[in-house]
Steps between C-alpha positions, in 0.01 A plus 500: 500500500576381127762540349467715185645390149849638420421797232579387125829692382317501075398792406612754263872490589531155427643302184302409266542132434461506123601821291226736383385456160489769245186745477322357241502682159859661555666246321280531169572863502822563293302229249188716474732821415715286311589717169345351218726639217456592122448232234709388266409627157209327342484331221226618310350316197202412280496105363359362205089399477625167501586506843230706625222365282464791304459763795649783560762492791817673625726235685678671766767286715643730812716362811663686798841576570497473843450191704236704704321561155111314528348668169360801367205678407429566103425821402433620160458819339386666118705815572763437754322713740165326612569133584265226615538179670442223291626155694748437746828285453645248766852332564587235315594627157805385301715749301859558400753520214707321226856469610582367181353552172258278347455403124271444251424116485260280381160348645571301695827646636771221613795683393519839696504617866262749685709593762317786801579668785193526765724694776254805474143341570679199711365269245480090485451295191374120468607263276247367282370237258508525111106441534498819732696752231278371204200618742655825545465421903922672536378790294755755497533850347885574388552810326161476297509137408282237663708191676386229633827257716516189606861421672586799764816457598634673799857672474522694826204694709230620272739415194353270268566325157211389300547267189497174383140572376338823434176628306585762296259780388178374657198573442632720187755716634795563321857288530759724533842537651505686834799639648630455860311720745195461340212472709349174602184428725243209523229610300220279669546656812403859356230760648265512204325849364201458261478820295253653245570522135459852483802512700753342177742759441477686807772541799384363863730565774502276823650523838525286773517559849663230735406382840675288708500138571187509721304784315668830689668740443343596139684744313373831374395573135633775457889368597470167238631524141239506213597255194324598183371227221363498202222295425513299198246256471707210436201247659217627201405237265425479113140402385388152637691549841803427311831696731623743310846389519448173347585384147200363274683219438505418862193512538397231277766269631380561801087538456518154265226705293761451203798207370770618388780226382861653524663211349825390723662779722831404665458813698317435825366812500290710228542896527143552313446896505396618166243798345198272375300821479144462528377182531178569711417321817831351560305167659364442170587198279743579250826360271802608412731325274875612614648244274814305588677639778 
């Protein structure tokens, strides 16, 4: 009679060989109720038609303070009590502060420092060319004025000194002297709102409700502050698609529809706002004698 084969001890008392591996989805869980957190407050602002070719926009630059921050949801409203969705805003923003104030200077700046603090959106800068500033491609908003860098110098995490070169008061905007803590914020990386005119003059306010990092977890409208702002039309143009903001002398400089000779300046720089009046299209040819300068 055969032998039979000596019963196998495996089973379900046995050791496993390798360890078990995790049920699948449980480690993603604390990430999909990850809490997103608020935003930091926005900066909120309307540029020049020169920038925005004459159309009506609201520039609107928003980051997270929370690491587990992935973007928002826009919302605007006429009355602050019926709000709409009008985009949606992802990571990647850059905002922060002066830590030190910043003067008045000429165009091109050499002489004075921008120096920012990016702790609250987490924020990186790159250094740039000259080439890039004159394009406007480091656009940056601080404190109302219109920057564009080219050396970003790192001083500690998210600290940053910017100088050596700086466009002052592009694209029209006013050179001023801002104090420390200030806002700051890379303009070209903005959400972008395209309004009516009808709305000039009037206050929008806008909310914005975070999710987190992979699109959970949204907050609820009703818990998010609402910032008010009043539209001012700062992107309508004069006759002839002309920004509104820009000097008639400009213009002609820059149009070439007109010469105008202004002798030897030692100055590198020619501050050219002046009341001409009405001169009619502002493209067409014209000449003014200003004498000797």
């Amino acid at each position: 009679m055969m032998a039979l084969p000596p019963v196998s001890t495996s089973g379900v008392n046995t050791a496993l060989l390798y360890g078990t591996q995790v049920t699948a989805g449980a480690g993603i869980v604390p990430i999909i109720n990850a809490d997103p957190g608020n935003i930091n407050p926005p900066i909120i602002f309307e540029p020049p038609g020169a920038l925005t070719n004459c159309q009506l926009e609201i520039f609107i630059i928003v980051t997270g303070a929370s690491p587990n921050w992935g973007g928002c949801q826009v919302w605007v409203s006429a009355d602050d009590t019926t709000f709409g969705v009008i985009g949606t805003i992802g990571r990647g923003g850059v905002q922060g502060v002066l830590t030190a104030p910043f003067p008045a200077g000429a165009d091109p700046d050499r002489a004075n420092t921008l120096s920012v603090d990016l702790t609250e959106s987490a924020g990186t800068l790159t250094a740039a060319t000259a080439h890039d500033a004159d394009l406007g491609l480091t656009l940056a908003y601080v404190d109302g004025e219109l920057v564009s860098y080219c050396s970003a110098t790192l001083t500690s995490l998210h600290h940053y000194n910017l100088s050596n070169y700086l466009r002052r008061g592009a694209y029209g905007t006013s050179i001023g002297a801002h104090p420390a803590g200030s806002a700051f914020g890379l303009a070209l990386a903005a959400f972008i709102h395209e309004y009516p005119a009808n709305l000039i003059g009037q206050t929008l306010y806008f909310k914005f409700t975070s999710f987190n990092s992979i699109g959970a977890q949204p907050q609820d409208l009703a818990s998010v502050t609402a910032y008010p702002y009043k539209v001012t039309g700062a992107g309508q143009c004069q006759a002839g698609g002309v920004a509104a903001n820009v000097c008639p002398t400009t213009v002609v400089l820059a149009g070439g529809a007109a010469e105008i000779d202004w002798g030897s300046l030692d100055s590198t720089c020619i501050i050219d706002c002046a009341d001409w009046g009405h001169l009619g299209d502002p493209l067409a040819p014209f000449c003014i004698d200003e004498g000797h300068l």
